[in-house]
C-alpha positions as a Markdown table, in Angstrom:
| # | Residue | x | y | z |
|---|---|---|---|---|
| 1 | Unk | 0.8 | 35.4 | 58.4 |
| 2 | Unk | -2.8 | 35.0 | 58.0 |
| 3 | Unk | -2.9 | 36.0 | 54.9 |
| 4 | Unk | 0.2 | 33.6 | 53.5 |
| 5 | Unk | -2.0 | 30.6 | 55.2 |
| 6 | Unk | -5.3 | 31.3 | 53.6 |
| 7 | Unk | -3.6 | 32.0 | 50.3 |
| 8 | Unk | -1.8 | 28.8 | 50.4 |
| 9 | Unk | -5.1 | 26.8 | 51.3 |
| 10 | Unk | -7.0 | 28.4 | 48.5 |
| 11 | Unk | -4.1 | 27.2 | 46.1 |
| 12 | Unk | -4.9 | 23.7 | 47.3 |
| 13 | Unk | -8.2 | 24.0 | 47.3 |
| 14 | Unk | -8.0 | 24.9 | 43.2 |
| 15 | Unk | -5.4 | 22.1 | 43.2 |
| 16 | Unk | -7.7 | 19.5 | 44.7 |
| 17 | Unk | -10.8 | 20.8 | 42.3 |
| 18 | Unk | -8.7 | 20.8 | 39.0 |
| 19 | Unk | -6.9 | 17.9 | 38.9 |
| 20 | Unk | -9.7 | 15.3 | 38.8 |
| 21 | Unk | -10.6 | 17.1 | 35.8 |
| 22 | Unk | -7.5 | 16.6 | 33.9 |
| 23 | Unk | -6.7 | 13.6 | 31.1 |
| 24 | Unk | -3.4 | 12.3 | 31.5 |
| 25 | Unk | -3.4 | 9.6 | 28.6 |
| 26 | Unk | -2.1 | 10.6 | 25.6 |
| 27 | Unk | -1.9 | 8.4 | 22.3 |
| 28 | Unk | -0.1 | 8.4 | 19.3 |
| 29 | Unk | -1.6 | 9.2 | 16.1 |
| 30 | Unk | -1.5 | 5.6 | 14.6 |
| 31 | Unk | -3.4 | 4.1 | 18.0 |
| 32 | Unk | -6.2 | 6.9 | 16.9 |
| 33 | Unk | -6.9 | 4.9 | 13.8 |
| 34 | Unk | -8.1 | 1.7 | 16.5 |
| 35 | Unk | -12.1 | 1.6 | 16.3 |
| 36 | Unk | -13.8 | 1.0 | 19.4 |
| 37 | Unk | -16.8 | -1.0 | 18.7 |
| 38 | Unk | -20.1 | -3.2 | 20.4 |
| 39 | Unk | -18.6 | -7.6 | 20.3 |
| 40 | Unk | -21.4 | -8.0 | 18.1 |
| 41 | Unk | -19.0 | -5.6 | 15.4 |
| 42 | Unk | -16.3 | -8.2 | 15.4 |
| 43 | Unk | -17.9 | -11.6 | 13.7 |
| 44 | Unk | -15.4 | -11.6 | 10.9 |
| 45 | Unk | -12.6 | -10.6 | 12.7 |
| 46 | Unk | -9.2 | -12.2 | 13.9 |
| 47 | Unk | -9.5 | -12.2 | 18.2 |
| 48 | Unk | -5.4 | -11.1 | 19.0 |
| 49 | Unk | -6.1 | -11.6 | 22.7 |
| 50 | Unk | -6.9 | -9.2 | 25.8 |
| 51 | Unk | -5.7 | -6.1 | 26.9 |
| 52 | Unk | -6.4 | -4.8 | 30.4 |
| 53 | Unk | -5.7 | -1.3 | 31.3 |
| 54 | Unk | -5.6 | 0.6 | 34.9 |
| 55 | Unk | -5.7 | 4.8 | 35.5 |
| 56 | Unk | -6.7 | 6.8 | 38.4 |
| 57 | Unk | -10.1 | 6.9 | 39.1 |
| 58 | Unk | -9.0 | 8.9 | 42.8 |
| 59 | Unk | -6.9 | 11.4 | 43.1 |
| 60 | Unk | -6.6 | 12.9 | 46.7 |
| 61 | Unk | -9.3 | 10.8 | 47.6 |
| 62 | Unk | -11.7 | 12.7 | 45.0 |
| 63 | Unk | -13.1 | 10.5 | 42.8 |
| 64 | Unk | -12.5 | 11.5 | 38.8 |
| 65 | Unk | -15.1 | 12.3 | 36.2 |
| 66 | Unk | -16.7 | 8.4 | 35.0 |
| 67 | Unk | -16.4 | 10.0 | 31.5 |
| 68 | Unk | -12.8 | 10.8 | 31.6 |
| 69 | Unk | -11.5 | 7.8 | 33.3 |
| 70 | Unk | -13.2 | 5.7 | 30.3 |
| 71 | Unk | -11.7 | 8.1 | 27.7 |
| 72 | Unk | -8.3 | 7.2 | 29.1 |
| 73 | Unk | -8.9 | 3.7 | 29.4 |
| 74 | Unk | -10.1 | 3.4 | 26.2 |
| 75 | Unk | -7.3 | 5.3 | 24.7 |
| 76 | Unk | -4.8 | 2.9 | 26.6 |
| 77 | Unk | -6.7 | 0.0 | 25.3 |
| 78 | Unk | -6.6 | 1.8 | 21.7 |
| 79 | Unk | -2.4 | 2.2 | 22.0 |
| 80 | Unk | -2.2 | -1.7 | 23.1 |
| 81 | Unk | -4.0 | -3.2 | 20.3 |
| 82 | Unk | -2.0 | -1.2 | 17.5 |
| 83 | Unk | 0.8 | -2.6 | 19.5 |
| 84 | Unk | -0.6 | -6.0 | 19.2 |
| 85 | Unk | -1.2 | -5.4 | 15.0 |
| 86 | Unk | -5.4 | -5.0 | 15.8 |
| 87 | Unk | -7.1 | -2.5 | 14.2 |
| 88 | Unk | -10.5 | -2.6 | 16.1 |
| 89 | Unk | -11.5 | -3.4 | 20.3 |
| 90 | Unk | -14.4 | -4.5 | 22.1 |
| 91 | Unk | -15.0 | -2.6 | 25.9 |
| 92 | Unk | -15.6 | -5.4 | 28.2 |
| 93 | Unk | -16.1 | -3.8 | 31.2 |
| 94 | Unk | -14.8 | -0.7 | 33.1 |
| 95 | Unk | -14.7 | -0.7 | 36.7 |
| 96 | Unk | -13.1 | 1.4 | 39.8 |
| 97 | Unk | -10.2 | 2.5 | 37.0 |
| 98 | Unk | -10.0 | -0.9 | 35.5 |
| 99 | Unk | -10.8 | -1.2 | 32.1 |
| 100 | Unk | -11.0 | -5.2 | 30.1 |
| 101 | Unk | -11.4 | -5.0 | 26.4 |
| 102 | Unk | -10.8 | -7.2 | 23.7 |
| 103 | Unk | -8.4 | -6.9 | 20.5 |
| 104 | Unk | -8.7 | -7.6 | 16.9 |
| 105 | Unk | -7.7 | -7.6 | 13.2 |
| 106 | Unk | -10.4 | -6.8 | 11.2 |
| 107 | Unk | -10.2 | -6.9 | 7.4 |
């Protein structure tokens, strides 16, 4: 009995530990081909609007890794442009699992 209940709370425990480490956002190829770049990148470009984007940034009340929250924002951000026709987007700002970014067409 003992044994069954410490068993099952180390299996938590790795649970707990692993998942903040995961990425969940996947992107298609063709959203790959979307540069992320600085605003000051985007002077001749065509603005196509704004594209917010929201991931976990707690999971069991753990927060996740800064680095891969923004990779999975960013990718989010990626997919939505190409959606929108833009080729190229501008990080605004990334907060508490929130990212703002900016889309355009660039020649």
């Amino acid at each position: 009995m003992i044994r069954t209940t410490v068993v099952k709370a180390a299996t938590l425990v790795a649970i707990t530990l692993l998942i903040p480490a995961c990425t969940w956002v996947k992107i298609p190829d063709d959203a790959r081909a979307v540069a992320i770049v600085e605003a000051s990148a985007v002077g001749n470009c065509q603005r196509l609007g704004s594209v917010s984007t929201n991931v976990a940034w707690k999971v069991a009340g753990i927060k996740r890794g800064e680095n891969k929250i923004r990779v999975e924002l960013d990718n989010l951000a990626r997919e939505r442009t190409f959606g929108m026709g833009g080729n190229t987007v501008v990080r605004e700002s990334i907060r508490e699992g929130t990212g703002e970014y900016s889309a355009y067409k660039c020649p």
